[in-house]
N, CA, C and O atoms as a GROMACS GRO file, in nm:
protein
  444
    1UNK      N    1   0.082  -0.117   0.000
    1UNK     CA    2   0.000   0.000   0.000
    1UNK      C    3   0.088   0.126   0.000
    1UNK      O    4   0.087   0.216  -0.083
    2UNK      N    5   0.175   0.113   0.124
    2UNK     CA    6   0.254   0.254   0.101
    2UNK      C    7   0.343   0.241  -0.078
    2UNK      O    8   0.412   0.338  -0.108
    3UNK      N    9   0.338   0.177  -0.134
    3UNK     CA   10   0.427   0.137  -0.251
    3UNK      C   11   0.389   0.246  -0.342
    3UNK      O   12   0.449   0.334  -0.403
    4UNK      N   13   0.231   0.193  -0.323
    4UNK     CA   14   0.140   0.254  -0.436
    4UNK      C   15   0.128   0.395  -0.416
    4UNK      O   16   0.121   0.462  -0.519
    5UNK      N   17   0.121   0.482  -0.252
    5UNK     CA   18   0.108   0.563  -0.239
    5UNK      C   19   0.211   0.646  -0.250
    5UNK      O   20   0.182   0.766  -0.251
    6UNK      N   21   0.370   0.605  -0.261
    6UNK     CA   22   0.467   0.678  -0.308
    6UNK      C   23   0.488   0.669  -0.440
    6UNK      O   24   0.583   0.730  -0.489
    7UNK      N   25   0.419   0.605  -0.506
    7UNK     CA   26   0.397   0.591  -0.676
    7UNK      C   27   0.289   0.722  -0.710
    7UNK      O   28   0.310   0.814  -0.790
    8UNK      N   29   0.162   0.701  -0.622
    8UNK     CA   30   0.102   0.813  -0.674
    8UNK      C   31   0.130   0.980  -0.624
    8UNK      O   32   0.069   1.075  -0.672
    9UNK      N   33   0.209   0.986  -0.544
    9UNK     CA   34   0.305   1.129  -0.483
    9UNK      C   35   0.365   1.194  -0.601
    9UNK      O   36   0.356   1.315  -0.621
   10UNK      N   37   0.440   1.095  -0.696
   10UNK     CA   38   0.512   1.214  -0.805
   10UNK      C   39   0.656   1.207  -0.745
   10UNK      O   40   0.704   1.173  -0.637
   11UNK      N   41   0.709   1.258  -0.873
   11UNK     CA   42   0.871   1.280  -0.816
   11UNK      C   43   0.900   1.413  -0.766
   11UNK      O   44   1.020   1.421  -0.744
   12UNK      N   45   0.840   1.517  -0.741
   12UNK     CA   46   0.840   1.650  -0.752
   12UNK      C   47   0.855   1.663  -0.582
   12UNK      O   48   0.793   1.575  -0.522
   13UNK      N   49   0.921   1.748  -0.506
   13UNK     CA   50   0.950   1.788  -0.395
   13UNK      C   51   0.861   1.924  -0.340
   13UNK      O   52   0.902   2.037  -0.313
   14UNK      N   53   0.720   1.868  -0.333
   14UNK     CA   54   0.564   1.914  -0.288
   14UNK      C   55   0.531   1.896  -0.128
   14UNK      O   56   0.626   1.862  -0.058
   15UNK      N   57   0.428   1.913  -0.077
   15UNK     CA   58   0.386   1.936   0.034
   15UNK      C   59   0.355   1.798   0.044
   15UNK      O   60   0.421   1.733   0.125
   16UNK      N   61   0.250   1.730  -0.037
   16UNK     CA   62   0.195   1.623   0.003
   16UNK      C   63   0.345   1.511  -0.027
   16UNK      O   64   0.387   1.455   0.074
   17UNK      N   65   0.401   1.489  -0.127
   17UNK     CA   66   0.459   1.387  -0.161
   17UNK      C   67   0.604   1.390  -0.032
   17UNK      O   68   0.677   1.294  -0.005
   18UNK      N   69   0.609   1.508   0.018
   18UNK     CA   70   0.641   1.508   0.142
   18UNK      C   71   0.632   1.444   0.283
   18UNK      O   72   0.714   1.381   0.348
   19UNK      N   73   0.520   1.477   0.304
   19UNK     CA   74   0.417   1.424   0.376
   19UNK      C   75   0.415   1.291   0.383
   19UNK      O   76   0.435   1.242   0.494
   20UNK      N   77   0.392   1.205   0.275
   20UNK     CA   78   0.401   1.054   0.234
   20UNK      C   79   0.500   0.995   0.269
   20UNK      O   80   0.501   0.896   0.342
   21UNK      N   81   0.641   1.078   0.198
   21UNK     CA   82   0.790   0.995   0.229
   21UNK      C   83   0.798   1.018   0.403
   21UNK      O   84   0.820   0.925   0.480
   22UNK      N   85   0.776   1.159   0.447
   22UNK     CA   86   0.790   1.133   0.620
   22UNK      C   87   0.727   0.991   0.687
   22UNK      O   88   0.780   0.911   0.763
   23UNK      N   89   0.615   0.993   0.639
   23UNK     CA   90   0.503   0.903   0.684
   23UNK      C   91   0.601   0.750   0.702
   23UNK      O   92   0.623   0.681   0.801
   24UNK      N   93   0.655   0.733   0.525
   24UNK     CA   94   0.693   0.623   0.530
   24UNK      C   95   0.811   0.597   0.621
   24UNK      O   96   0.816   0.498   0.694
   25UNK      N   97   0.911   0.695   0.615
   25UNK     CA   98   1.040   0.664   0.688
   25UNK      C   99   1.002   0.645   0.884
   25UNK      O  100   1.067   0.579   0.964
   26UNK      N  101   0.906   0.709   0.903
   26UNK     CA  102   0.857   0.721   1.052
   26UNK      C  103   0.796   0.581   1.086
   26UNK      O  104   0.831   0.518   1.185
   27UNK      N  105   0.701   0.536   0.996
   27UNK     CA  106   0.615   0.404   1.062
   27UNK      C  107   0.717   0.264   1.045
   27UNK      O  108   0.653   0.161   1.068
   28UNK      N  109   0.872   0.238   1.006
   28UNK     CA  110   0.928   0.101   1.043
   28UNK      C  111   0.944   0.139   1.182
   28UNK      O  112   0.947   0.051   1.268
   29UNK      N  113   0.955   0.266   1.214
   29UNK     CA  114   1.074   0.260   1.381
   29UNK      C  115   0.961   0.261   1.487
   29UNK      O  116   0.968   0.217   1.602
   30UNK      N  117   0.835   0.333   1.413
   30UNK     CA  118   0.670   0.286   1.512
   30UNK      C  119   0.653   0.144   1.532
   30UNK      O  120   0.586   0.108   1.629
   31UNK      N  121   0.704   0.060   1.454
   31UNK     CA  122   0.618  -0.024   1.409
   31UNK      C  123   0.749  -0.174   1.492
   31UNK      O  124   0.708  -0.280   1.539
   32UNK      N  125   0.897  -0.132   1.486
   32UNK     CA  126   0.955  -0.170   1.574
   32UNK      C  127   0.973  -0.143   1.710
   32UNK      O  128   1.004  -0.229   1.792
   33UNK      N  129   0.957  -0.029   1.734
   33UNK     CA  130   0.943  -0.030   1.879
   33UNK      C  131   0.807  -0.067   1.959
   33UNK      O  132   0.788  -0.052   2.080
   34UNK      N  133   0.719  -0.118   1.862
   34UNK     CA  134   0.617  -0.198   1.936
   34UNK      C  135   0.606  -0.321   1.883
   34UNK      O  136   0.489  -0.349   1.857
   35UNK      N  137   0.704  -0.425   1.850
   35UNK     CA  138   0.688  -0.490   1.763
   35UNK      C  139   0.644  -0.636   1.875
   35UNK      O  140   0.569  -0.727   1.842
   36UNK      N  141   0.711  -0.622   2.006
   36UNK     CA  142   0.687  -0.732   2.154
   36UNK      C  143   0.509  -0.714   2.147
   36UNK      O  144   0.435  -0.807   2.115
   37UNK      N  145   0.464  -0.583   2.184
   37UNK     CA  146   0.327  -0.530   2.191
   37UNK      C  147   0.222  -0.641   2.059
   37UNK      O  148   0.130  -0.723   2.062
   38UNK      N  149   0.283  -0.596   1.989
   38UNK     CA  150   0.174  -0.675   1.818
   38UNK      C  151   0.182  -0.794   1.800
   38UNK      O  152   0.086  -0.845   1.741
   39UNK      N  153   0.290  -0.878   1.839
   39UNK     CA  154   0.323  -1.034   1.820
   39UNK      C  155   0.264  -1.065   1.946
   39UNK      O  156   0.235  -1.184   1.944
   40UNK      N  157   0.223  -1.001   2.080
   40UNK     CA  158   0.160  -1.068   2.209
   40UNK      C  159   0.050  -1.150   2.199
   40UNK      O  160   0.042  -1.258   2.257
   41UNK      N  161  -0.043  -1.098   2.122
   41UNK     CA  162  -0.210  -1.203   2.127
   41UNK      C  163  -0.143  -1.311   2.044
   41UNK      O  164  -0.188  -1.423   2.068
   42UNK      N  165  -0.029  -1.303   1.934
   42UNK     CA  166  -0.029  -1.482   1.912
   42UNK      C  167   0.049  -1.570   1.936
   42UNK      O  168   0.082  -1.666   1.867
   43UNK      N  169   0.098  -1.522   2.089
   43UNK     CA  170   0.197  -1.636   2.161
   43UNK      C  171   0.135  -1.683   2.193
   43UNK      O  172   0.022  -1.650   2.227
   44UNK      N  173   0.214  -1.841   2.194
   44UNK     CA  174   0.149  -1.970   2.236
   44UNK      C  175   0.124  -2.004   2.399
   44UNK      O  176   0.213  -2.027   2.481
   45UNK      N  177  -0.024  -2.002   2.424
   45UNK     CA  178  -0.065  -2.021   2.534
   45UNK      C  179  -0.036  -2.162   2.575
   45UNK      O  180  -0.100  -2.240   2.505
   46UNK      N  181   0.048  -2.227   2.676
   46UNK     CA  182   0.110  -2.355   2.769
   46UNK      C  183  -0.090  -2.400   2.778
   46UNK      O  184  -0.182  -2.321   2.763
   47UNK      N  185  -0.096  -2.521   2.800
   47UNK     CA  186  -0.207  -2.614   2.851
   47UNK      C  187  -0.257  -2.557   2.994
   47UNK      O  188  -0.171  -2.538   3.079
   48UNK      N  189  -0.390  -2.531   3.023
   48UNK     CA  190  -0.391  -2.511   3.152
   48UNK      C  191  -0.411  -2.348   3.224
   48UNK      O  192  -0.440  -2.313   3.338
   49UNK      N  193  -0.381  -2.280   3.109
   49UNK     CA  194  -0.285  -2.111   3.140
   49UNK      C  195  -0.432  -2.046   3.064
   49UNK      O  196  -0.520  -2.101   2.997
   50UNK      N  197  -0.415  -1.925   3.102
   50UNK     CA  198  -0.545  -1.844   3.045
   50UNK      C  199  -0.425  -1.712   2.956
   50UNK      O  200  -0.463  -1.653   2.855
   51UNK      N  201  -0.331  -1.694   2.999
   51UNK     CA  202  -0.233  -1.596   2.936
   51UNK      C  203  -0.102  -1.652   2.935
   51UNK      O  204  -0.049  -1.728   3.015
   52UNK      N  205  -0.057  -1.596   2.820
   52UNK     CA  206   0.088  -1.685   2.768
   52UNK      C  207   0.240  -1.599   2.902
   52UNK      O  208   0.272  -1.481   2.920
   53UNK      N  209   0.281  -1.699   2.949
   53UNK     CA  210   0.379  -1.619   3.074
   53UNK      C  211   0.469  -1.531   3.042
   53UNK      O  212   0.492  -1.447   3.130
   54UNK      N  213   0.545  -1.521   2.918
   54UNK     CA  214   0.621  -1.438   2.872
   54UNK      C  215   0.590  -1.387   2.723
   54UNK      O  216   0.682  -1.400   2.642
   55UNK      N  217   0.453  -1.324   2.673
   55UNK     CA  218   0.408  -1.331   2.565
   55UNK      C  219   0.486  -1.160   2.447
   55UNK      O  220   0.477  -1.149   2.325
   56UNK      N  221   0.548  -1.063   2.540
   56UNK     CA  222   0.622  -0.951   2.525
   56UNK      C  223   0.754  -0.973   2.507
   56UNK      O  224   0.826  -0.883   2.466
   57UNK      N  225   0.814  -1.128   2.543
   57UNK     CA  226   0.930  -1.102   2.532
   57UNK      C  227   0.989  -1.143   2.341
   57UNK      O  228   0.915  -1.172   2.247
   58UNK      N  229   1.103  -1.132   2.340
   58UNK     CA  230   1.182  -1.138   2.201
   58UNK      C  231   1.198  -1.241   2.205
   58UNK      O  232   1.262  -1.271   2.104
   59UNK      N  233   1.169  -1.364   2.292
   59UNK     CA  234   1.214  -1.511   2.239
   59UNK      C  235   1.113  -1.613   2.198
   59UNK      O  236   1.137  -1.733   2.183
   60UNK      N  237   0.954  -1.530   2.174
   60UNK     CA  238   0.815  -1.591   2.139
   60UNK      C  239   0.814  -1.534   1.977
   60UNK      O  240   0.814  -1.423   1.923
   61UNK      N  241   0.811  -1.671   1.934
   61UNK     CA  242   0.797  -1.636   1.789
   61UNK      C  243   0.896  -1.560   1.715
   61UNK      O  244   0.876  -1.455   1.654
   62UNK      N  245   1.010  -1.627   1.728
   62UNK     CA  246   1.150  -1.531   1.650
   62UNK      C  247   1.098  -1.507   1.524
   62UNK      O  248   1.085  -1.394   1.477
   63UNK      N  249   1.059  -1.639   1.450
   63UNK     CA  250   1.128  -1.632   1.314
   63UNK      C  251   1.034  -1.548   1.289
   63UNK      O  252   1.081  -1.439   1.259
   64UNK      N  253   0.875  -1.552   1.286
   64UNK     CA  254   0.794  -1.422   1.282
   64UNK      C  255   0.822  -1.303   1.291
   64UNK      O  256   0.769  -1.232   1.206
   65UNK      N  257   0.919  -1.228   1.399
   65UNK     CA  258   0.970  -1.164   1.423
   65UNK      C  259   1.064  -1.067   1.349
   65UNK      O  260   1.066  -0.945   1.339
   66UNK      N  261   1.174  -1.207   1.282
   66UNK     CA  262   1.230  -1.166   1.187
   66UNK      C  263   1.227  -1.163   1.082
   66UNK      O  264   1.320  -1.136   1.005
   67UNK      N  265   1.058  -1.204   1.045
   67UNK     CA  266   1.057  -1.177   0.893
   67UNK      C  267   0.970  -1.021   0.914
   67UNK      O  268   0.970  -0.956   0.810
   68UNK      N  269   0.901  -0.957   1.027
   68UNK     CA  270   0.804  -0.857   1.025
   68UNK      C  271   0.960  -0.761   1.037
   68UNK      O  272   0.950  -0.661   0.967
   69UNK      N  273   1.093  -0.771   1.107
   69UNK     CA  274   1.191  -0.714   1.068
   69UNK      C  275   1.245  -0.665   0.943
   69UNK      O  276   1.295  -0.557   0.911
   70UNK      N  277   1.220  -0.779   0.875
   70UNK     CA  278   1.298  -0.804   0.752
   70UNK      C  279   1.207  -0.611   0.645
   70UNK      O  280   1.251  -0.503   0.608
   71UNK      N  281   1.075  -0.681   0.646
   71UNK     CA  282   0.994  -0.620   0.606
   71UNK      C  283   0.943  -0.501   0.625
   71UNK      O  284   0.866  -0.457   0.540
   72UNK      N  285   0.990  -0.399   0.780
   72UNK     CA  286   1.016  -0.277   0.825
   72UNK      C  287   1.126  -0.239   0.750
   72UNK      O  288   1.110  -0.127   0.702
   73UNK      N  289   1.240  -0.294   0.720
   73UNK     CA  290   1.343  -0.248   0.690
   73UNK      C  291   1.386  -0.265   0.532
   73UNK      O  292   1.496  -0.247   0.479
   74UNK      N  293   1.298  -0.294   0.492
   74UNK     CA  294   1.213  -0.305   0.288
   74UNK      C  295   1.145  -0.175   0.288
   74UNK      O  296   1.168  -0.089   0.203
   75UNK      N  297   1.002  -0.152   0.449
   75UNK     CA  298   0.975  -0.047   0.382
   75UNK      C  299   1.061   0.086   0.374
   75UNK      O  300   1.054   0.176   0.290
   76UNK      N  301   1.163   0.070   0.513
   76UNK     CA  302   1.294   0.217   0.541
   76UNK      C  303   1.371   0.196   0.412
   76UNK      O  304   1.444   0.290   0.380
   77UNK      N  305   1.368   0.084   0.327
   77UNK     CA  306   1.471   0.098   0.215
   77UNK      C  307   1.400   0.198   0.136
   77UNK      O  308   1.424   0.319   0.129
   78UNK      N  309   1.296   0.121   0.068
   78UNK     CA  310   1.200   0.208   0.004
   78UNK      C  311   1.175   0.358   0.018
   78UNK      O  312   1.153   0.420  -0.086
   79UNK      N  313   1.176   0.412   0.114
   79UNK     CA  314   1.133   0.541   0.151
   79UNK      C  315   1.245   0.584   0.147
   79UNK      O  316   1.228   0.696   0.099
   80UNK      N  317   1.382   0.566   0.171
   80UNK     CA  318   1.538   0.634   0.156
   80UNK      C  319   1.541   0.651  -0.018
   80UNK      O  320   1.562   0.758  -0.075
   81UNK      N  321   1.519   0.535  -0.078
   81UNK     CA  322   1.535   0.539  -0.198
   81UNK      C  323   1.454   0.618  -0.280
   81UNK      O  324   1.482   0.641  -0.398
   82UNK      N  325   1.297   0.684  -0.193
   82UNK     CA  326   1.227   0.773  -0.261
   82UNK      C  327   1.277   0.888  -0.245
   82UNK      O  328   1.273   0.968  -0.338
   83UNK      N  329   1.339   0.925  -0.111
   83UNK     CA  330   1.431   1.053  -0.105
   83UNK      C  331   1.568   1.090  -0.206
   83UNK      O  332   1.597   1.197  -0.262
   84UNK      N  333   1.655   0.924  -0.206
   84UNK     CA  334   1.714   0.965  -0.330
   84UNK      C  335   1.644   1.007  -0.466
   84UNK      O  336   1.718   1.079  -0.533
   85UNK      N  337   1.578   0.992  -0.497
   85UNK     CA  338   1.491   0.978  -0.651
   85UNK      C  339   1.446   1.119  -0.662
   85UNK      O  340   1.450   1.177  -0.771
   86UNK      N  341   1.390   1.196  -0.515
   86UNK     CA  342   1.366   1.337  -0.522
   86UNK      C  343   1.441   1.431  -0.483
   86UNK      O  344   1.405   1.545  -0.454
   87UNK      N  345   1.532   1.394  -0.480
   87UNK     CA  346   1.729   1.449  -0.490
   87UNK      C  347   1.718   1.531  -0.325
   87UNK      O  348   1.746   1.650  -0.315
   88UNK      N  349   1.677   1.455  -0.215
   88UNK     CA  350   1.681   1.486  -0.043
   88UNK      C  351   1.767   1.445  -0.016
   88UNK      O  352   1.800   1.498   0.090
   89UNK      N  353   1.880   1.331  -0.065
   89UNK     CA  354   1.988   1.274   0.001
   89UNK      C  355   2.128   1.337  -0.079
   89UNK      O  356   2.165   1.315  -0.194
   90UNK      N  357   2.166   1.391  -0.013
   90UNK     CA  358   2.307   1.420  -0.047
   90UNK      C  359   2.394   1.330  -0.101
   90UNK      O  360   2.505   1.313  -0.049
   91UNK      N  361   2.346   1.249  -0.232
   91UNK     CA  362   2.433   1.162  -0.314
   91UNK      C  363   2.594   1.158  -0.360
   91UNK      O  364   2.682   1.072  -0.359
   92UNK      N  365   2.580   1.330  -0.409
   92UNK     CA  366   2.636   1.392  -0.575
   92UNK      C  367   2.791   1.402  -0.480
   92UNK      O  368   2.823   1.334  -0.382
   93UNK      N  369   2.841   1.473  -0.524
   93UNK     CA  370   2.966   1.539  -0.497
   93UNK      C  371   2.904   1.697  -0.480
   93UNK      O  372   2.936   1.768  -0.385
   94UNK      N  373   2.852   1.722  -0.539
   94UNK     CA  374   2.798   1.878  -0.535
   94UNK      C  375   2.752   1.882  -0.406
   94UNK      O  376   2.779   1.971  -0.326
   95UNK      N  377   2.675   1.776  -0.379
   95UNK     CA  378   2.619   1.820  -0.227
   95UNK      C  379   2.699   1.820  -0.130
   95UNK      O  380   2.641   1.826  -0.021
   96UNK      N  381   2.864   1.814  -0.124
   96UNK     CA  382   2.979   1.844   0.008
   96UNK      C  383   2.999   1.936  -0.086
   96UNK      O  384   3.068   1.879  -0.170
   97UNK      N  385   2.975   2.065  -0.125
   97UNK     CA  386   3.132   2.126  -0.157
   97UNK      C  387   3.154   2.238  -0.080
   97UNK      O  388   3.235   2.329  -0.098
   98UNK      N  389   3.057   2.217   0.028
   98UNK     CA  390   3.067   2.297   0.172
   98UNK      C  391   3.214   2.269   0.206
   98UNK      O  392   3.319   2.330   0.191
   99UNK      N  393   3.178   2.154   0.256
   99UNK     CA  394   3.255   2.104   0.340
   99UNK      C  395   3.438   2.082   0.302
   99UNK      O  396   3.522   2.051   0.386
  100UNK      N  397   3.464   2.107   0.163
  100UNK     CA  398   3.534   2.075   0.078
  100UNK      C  399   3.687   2.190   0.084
  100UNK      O  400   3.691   2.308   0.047
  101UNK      N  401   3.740   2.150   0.113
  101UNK     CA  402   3.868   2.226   0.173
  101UNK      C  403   3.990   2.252  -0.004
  101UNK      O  404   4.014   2.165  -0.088
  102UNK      N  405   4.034   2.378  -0.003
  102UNK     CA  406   4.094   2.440  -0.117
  102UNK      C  407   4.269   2.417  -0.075
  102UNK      O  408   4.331   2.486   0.007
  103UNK      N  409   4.315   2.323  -0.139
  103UNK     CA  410   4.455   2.321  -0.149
  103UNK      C  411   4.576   2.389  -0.196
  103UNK      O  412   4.559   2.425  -0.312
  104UNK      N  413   4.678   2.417  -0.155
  104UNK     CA  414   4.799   2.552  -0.217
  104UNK      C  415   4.789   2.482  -0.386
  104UNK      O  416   4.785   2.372  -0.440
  105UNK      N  417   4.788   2.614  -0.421
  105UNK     CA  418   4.866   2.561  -0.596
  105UNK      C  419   5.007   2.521  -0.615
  105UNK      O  420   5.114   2.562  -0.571
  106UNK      N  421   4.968   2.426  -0.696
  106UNK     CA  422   5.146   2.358  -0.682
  106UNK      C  423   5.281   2.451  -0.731
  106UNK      O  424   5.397   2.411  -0.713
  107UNK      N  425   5.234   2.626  -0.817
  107UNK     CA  426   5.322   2.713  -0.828
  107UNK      C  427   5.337   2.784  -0.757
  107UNK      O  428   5.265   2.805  -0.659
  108UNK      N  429   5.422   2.833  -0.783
  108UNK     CA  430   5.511   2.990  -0.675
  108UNK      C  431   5.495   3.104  -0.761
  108UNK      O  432   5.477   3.081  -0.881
  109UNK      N  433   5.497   3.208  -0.724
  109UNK     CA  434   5.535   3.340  -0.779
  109UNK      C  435   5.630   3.413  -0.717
  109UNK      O  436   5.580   3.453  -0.612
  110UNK      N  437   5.711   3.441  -0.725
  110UNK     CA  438   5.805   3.508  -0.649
  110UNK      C  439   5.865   3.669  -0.687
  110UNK      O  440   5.974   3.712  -0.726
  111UNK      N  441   5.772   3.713  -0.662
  111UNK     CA  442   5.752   3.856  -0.714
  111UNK      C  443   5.692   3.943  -0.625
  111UNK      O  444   5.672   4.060  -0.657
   0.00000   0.00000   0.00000
């Protein structure tokens, strides 16, 4: 869904298509720092138990885990790569030439 919605944004550096790429780069690190929270209702409840004893922790349901990882960090690719595409990331060489320090000329004048 967000795919489609940075498809229909445009390449143009606008208010909304703005808006979209923030959106996208913000919801993997939402979406990991509650990631114990969202995997809780489908830890496996023990025989006997009405609630799973450690259902928040990181060792219920890894591999799940690490594929909803995998897949936060597809959509942070995605959304970096829409910033490159709308020239936000300082790729080029042009974009240091702040920073870019002027060396002696290798002649003399002696005059």
């Amino acid at each position: 869904m967000q795919a489609f919605m940075l498809y229909m944004s445009g390449g143009g550096v606008q208010v909304f298509s703005m808006g979209i790429v923030f959106m996208l780069l913000l919801s993997p690190f939402k979406n990991l720092a509650a990631m114990n929270t969202a995997f809780a209702p489908f830890a496996p409840i023990p025989a006997g138990k009405k609630q799973a004893p450690e259902a928040k922790s990181l060792s219920t349901l890894p591999l799940q885990k690490i594929v909803y990882l995998l897949c936060n960090l597809l959509t942070l690719s995605l959304g970096l790569w829409k910033c490159r595409s709308m020239g936000l990331l300082p790729t080029g060489t042009g974009d240091w030439l702040a920073f870019e320090t002027r060396g002696q000329p290798p002649e003399f004048v002696l005059m």
